[in-house]
Backbone as CSV, one residue per row, in Angstrom:
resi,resn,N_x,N_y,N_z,CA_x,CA_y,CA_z,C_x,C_y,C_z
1,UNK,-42.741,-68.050,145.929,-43.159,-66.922,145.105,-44.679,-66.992,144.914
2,UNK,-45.364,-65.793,145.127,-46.908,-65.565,144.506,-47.012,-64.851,143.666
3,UNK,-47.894,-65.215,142.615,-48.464,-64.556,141.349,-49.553,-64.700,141.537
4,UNK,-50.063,-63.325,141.610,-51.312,-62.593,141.272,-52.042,-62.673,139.802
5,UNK,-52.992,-62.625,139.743,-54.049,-62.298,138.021,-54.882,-61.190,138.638
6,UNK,-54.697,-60.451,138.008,-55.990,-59.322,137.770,-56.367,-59.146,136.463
7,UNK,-57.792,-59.493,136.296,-58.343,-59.369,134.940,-59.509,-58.118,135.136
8,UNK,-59.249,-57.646,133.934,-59.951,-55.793,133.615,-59.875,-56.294,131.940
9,UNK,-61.029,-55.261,131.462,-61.189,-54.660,130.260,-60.058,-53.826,129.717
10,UNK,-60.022,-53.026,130.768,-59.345,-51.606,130.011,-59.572,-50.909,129.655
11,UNK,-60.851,-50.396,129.631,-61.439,-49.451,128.134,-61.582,-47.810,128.388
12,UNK,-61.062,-47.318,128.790,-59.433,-47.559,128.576,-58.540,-47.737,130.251
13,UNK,-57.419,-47.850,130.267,-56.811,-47.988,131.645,-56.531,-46.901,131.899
14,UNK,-56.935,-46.666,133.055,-56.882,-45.376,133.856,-56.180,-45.666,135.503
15,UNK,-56.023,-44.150,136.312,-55.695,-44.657,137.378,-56.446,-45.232,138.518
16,UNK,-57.315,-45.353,138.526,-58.266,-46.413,139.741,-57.241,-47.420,139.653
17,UNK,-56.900,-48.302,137.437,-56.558,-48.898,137.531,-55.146,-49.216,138.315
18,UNK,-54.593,-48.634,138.197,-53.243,-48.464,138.459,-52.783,-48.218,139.570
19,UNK,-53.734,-47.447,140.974,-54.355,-47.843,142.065,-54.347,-48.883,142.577
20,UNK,-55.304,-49.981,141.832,-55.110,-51.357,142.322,-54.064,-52.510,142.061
21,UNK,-53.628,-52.102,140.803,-52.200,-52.585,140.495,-50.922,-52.377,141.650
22,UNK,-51.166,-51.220,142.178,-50.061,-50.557,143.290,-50.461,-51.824,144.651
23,UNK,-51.617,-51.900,145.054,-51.497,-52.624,145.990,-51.647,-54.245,145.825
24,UNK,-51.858,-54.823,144.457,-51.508,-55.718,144.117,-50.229,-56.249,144.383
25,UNK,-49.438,-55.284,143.843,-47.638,-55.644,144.046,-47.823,-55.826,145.866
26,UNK,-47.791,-54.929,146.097,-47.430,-55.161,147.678,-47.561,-56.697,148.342
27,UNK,-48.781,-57.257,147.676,-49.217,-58.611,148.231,-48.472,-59.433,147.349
28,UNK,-48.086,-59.516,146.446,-47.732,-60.667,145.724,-46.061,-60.496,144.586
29,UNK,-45.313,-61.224,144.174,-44.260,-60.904,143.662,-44.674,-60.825,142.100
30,UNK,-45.599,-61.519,141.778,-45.817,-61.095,140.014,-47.374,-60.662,139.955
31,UNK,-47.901,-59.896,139.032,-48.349,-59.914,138.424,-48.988,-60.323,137.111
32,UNK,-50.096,-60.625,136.972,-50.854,-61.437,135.236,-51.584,-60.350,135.361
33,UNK,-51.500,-59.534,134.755,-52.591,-58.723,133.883,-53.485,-59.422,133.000
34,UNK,-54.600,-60.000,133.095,-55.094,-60.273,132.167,-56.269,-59.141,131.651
35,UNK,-55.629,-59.420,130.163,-56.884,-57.977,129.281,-57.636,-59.180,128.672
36,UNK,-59.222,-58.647,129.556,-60.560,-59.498,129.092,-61.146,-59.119,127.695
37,UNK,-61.668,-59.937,127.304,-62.370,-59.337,125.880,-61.559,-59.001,125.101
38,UNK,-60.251,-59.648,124.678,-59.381,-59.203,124.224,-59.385,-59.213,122.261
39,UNK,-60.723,-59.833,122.103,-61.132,-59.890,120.730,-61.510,-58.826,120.003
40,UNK,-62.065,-57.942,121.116,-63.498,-57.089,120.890,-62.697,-55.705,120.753
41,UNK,-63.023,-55.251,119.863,-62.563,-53.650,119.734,-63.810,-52.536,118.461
42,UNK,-63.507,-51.761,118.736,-63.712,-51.026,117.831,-66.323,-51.166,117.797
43,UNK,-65.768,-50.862,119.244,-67.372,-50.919,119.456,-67.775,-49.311,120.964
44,UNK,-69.095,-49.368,121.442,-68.675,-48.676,122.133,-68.646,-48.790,123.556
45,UNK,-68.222,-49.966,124.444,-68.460,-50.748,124.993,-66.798,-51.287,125.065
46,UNK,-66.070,-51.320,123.967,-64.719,-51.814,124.020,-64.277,-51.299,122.759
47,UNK,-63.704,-50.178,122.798,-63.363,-49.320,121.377,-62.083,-49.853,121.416
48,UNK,-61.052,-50.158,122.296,-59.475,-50.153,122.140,-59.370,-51.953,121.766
49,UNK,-58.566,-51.750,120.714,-57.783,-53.300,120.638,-56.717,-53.452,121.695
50,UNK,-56.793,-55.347,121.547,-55.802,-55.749,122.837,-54.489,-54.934,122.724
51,UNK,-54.422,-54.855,121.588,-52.896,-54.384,121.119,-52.572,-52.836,121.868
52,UNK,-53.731,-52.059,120.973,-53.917,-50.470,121.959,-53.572,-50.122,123.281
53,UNK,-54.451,-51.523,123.929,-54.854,-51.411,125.808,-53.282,-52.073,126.030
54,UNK,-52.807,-52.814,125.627,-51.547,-53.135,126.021,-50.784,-51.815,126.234
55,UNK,-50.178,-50.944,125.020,-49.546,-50.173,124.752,-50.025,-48.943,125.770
56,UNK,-51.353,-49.090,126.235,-51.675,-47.759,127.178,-51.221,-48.440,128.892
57,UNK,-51.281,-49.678,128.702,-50.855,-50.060,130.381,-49.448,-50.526,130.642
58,UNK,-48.886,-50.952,129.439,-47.348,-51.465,129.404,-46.371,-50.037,130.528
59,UNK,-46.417,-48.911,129.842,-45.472,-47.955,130.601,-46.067,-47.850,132.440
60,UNK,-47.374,-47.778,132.649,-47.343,-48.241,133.976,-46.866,-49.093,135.447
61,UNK,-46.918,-50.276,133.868,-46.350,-51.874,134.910,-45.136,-51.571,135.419
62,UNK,-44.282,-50.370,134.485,-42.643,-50.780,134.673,-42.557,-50.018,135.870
63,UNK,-43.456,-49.339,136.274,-43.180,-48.473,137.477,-43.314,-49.203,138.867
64,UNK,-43.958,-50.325,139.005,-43.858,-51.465,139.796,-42.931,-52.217,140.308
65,UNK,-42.829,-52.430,141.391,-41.786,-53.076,141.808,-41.922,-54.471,142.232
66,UNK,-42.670,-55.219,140.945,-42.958,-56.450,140.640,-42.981,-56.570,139.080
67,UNK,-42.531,-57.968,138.681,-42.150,-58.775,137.408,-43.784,-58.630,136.998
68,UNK,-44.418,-58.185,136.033,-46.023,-57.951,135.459,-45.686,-58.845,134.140
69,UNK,-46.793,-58.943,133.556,-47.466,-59.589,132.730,-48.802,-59.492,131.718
70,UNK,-48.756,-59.163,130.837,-50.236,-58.845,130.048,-50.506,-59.466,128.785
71,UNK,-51.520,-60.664,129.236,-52.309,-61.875,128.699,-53.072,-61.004,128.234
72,UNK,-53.506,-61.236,126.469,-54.712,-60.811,126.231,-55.689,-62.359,126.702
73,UNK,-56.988,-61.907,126.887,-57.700,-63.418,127.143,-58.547,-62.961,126.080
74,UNK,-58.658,-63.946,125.293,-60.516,-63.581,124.305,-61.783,-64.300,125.694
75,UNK,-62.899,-64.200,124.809,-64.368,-64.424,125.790,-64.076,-65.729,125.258
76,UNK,-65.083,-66.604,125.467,-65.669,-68.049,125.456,-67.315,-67.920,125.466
77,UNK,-67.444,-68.907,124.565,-69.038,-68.413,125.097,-69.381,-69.220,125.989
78,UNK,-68.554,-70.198,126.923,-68.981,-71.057,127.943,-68.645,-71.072,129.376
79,UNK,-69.179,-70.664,130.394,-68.427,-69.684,131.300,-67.899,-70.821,132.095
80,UNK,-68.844,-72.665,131.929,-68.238,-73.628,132.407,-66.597,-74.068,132.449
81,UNK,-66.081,-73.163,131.649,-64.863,-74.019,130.811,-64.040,-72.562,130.758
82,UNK,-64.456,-71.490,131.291,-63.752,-70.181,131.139,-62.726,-70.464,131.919
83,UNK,-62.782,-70.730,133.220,-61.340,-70.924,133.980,-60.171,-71.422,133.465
84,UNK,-60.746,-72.835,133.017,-60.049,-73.667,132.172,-59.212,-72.918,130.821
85,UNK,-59.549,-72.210,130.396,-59.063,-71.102,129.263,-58.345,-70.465,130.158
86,UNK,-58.298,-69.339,131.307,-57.481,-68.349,131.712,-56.326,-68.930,131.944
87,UNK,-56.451,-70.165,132.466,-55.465,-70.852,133.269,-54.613,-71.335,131.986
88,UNK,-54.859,-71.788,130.584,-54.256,-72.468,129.714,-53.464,-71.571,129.342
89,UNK,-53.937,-69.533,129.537,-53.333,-68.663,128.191,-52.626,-68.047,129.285
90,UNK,-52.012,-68.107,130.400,-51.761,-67.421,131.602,-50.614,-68.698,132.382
91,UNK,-49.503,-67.391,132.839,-48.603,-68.609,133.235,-49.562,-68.870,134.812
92,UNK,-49.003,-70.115,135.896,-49.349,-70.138,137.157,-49.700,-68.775,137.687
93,UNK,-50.595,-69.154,138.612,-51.285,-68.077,139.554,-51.552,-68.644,140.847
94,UNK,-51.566,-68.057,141.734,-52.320,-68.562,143.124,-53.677,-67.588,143.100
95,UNK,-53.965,-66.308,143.322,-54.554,-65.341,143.816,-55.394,-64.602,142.161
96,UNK,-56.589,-64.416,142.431,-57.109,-63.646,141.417,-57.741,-62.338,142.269
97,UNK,-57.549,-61.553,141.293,-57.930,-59.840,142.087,-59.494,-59.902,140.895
98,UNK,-60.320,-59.961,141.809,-61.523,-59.366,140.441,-62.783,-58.659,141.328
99,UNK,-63.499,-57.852,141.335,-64.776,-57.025,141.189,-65.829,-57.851,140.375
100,UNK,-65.092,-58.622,139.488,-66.420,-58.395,138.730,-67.345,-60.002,139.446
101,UNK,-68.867,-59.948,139.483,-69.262,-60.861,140.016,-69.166,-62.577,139.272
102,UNK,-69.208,-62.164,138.278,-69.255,-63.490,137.093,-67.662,-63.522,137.691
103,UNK,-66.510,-63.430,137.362,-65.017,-63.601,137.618,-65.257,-64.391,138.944
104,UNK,-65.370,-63.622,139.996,-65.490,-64.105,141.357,-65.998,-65.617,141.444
105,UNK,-67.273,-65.567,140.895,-68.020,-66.371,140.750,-66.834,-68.174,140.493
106,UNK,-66.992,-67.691,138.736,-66.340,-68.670,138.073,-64.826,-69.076,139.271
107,UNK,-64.000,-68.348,139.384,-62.691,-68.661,139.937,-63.199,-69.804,141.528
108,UNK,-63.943,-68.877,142.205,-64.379,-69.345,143.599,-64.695,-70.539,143.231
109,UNK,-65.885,-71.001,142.389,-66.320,-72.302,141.672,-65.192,-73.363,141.796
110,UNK,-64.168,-73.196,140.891,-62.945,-73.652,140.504,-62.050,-73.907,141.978
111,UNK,-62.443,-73.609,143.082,-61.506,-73.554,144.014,-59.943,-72.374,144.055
112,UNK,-60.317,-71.529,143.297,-59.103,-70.385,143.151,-59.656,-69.749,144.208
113,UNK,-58.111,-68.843,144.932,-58.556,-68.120,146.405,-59.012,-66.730,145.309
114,UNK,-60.270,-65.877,145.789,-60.196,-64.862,144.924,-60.402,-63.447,146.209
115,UNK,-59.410,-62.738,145.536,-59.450,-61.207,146.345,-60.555,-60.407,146.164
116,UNK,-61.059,-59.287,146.337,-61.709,-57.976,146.012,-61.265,-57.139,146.263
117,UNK,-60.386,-56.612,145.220,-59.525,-55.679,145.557,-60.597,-54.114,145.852
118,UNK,-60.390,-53.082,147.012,-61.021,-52.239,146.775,-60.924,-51.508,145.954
119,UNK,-62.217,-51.070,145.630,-62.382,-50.229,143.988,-61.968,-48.689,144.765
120,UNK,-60.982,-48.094,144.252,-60.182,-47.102,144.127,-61.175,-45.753,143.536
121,UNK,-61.555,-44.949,144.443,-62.475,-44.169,143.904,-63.512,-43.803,142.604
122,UNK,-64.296,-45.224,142.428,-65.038,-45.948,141.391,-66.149,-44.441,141.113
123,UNK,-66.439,-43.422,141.846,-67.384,-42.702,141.660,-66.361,-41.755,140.223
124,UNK,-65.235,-41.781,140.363,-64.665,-40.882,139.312,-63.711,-41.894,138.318
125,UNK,-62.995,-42.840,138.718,-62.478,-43.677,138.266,-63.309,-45.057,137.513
126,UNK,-63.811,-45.096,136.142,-64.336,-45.670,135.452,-64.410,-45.484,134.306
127,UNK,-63.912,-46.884,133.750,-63.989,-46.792,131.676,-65.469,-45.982,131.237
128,UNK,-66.263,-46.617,131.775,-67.807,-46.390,131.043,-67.601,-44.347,131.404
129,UNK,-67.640,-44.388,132.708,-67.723,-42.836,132.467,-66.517,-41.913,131.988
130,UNK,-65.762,-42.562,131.826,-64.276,-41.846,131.205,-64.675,-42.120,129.575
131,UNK,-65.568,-42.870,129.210,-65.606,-43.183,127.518,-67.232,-41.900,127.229
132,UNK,-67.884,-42.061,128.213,-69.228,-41.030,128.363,-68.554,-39.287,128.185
133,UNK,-67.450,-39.266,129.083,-66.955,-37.484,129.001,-66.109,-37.804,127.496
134,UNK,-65.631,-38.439,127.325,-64.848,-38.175,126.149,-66.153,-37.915,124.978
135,UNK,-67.206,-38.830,125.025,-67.965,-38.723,123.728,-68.389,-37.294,124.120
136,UNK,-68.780,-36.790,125.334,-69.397,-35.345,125.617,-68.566,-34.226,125.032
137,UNK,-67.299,-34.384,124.996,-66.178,-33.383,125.075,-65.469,-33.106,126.441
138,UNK,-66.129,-33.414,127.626,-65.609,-33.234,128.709,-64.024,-33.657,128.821
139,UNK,-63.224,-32.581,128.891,-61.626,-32.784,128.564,-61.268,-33.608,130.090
140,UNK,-62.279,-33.413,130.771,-62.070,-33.612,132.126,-61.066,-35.076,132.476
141,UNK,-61.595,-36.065,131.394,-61.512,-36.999,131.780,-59.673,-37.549,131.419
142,UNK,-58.996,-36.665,131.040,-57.758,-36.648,130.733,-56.858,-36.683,131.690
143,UNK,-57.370,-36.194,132.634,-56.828,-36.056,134.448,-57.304,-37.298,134.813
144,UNK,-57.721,-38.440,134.498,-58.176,-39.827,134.883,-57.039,-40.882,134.425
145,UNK,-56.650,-40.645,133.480,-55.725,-41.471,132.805,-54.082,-41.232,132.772
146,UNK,-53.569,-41.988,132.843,-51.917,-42.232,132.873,-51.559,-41.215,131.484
147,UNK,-50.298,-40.643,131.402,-50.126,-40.238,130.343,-49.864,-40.828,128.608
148,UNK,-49.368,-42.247,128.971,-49.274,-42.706,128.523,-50.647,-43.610,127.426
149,UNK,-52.046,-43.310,128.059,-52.960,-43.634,127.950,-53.299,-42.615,126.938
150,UNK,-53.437,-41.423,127.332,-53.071,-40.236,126.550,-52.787,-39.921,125.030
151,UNK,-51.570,-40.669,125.061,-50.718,-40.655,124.169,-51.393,-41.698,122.878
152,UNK,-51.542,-43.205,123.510,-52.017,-44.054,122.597,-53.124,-43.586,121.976
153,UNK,-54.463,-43.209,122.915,-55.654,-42.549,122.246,-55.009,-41.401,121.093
154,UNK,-54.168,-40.533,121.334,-53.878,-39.531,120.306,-53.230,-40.170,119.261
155,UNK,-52.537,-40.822,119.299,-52.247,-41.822,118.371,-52.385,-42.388,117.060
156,UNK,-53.880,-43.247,117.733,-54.854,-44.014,116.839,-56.282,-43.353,116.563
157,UNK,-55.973,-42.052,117.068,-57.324,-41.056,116.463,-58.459,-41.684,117.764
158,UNK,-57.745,-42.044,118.714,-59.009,-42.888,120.135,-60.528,-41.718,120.096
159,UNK,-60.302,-41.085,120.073,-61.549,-40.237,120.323,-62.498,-40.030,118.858
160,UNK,-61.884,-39.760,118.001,-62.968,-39.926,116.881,-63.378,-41.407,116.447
161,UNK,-62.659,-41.958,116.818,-63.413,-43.959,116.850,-64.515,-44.088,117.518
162,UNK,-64.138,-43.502,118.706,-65.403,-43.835,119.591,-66.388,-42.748,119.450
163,UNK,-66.400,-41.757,118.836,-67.469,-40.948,117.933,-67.910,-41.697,117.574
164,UNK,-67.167,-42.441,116.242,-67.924,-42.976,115.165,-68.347,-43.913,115.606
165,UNK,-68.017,-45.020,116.548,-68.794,-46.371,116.829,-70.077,-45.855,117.867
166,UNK,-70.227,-44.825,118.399,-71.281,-44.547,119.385,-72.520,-43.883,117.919
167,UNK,-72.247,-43.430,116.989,-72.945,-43.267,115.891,-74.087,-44.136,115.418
168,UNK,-75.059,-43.949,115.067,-76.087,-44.897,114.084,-75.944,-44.615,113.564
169,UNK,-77.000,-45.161,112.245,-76.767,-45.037,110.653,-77.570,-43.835,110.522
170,UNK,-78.564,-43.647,111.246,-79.544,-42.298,111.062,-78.310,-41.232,111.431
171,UNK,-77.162,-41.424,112.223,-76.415,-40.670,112.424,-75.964,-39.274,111.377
């Protein structure tokens, strides 16, 4: 059996993500979702709690035709010893899926085999610019996200949070 880790933010999960989740399964029998930064919420940079981003990617996983998993991970402030953390809060893995260069980095370091999964039409598919149209009003960005993603933001009031945290005090 292989188990996969893919670690993402989330902010929020959309389908790029879910994109790469699809061909994740294909290669491997489980999935680790790991949700990075799983401390951090309610900023504008990472407005959703772990709890939120769970609840917006949970109805996705089940559509998979692999056993998934979703680790919140908190940060560290020591990137020496970060592996050492994923690996403690995360069942076994062989394979890490990551983009990001620090991830790559750290895992490769460690001797973990690490993938790059291709980024799934990154020019439209992205938290930062899916959190940019929402602060604009651009409804656009609603056609980016799972429905279920949808749903949680309407929820927990997702869009006037991230009003208010993109706010100053001169605001």
């Amino acid at each position: 059996m292989r188990r996969g880790l893919y670690i993402g933010r989330f902010q929020p999960y959309h389908l790029g993500h879910e994109a790469v989740l699809q061909k994740i399964a294909d290669e491997v029998d489980e999935i680790v979702v790991g949700l990075g930064s799983a401390q951090a919420s309610h900023t504008l940079e990472n407005p959703f709690t772990a709890g939120e981003r769970i609840s917006m990617i949970w109805p996705s996983l089940r559509g998979l035709d692999v056993t998934c998993y979703v680790i919140p991970l908190w940060d560290i402030a020591r990137n020496a010893v970060w592996v050492s953390h994923v690996r403690a809060m995360t069942p076994n893995f062989e394979v890490v899926y990551s983009n990001n260069p620090l991830v790559v980095q750290l895992f490769a370091e460690a001797g973990v085999e690490v993938m790059r999964p291709p980024l799934y039409r990154r020019e439209v598919y992205s938290g930062t610019a899916i959190r940019r149209m929402i602060l604009s009003g651009d409804e656009a960005w609603m056609r980016l996200v799972p429905f279920s993603v949808l749903s949680v933001i309407e929820e927990i009031g997702g869009i006037e949070r991230l009003k208010n945290v993109s706010r100053s005090d001169d605001s």
